[in-house]
N, C-alpha and C positions, 0 to 999 in steps of 0.2 A: 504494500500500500504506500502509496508516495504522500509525500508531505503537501497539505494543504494549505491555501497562502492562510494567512492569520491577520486579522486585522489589528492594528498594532493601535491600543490603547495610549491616549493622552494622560500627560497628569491632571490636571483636571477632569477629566474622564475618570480617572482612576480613583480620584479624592469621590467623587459623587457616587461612584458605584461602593465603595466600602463603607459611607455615611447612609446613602440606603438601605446599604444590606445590615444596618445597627438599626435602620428605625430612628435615624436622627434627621431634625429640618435644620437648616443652615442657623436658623437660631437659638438652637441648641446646640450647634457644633461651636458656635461662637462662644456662648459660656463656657462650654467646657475648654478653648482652645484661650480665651481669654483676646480674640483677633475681633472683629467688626463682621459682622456679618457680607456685611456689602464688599468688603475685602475675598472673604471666602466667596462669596459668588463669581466675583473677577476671576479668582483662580482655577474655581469649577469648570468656567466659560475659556479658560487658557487667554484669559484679557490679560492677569496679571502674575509675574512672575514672583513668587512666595520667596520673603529671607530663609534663610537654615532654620530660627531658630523655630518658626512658623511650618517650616518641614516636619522639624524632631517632633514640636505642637500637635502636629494632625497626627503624627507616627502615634503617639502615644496615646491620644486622645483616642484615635479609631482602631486601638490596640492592632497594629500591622506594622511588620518591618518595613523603614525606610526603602530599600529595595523594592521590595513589591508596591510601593506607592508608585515607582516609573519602571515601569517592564522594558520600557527602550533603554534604560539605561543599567538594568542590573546586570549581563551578562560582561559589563566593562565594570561594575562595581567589584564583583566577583572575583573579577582575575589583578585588576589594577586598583586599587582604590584611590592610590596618589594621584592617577589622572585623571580623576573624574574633575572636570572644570566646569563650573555651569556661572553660564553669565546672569545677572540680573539686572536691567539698567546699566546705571553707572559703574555696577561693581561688578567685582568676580571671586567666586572662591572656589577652590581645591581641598575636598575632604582629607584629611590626614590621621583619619580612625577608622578603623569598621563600624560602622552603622548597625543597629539592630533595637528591635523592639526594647530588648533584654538592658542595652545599654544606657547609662546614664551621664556618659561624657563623650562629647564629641569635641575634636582640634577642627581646627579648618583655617590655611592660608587663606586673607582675604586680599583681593586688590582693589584699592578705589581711586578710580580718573579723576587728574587734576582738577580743582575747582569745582565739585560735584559732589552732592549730597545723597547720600540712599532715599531712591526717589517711594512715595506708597506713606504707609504710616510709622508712624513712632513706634519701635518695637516693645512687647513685654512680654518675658515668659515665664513660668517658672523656674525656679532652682537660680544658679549665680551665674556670674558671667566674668572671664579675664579677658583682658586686652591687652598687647605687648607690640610695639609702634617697633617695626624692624625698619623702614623705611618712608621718607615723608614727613607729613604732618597729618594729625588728626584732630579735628574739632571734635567732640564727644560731651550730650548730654545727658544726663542721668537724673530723671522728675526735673526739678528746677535751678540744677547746678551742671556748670557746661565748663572741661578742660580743656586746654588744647596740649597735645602730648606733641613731643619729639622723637624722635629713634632714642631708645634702649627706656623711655619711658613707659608706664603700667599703669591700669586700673583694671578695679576688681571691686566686684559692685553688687549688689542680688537684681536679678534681671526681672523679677516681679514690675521693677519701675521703670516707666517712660522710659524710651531710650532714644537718642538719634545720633549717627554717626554721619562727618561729612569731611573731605578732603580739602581743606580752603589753600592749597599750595599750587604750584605750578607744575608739577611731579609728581609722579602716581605714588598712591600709600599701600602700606605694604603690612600686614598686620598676621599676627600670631592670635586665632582667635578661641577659647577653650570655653566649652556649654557646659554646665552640668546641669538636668535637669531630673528631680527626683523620679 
């Protein structure tokens, strides 16, 4: 028997079929993910591309390994995990962990383009969050207190609160960025 083509599910596709098959509405996936509803419908629809920490969020949330969230991308997660690179706007990150349900920290190299701020909403999730400025500069808000870091500079914060990160330099930034989410 030959192989059959497969129609190759989107992440958003993928997020909406796992939040159906729980018997979840978009706004209860909200509360539970702690994200806007109207953000998770962007993503459902593939309008908008989800931060990490809003990945790990749904991972948890709709109890399913990050992998199986994008089927086009787990048989490269699988074998390479360092090159998984996925753009979002202005940034980009490269996972530097295995990913999995089970798991409760994720690394991820981040890069973000000169002059440009992560575009979408202010992030919050649970558990803490590190930051380690390898190259660049980073402006970084935390609720109503904003750093700007240099290289070999750090923050560590609990990532329940507001957050926004943005590159106000002329050169890309370059960040060591560590999740833990309970």
């Amino acid at each position: 028997m030959g192989k059959g083509k497969q129609t190759k599910q989107s992440f958003g596709q993928s997020i909406r079929n796992y939040r159906e098959g729980r018997k979840l509405s978009i706004r209860e996936l909200a509360h539970e993910t702690g994200y806007p509803a109207d953000l998770l419908e962007k993503v459902e629809k593939d309008l908008a591309t989800p931060p990490v920490a809003l990945v790990l969020q749904l991972s948890r949330s709709l109890k399913v390994d990050v992998e199986k969230l994008d089927p086009n991308e787990s048989k490269k997660a699988s074998s390479r995990v360092k090159s998984q690179k996925k753009r979002a706007g202005s940034y980009a990150y490269t996972q530097l962990t295995k990913s999995g349900s089970d798991k409760h920290l994720g690394a991820y190299l981040v890069t973000i383009e000169p002059e440009t701020a992560h575009e979408g909403v202010e992030y919050h999730h649970e558990g803490e969050e590190f930051i380690y400025v390898l190259k660049g500069r980073l402006s970084i808000s935390v609720g109503k207190n904003t750093s700007l870091l240099q290289p070999g500079d750090y923050i560590h914060f609990n990532s329940a609160l507001h957050h926004a990160l943005s590159n106000p330099s002329s050169e890309k930034t370059e960040l060591l960025v560590v999740l833990y989410i309970p």
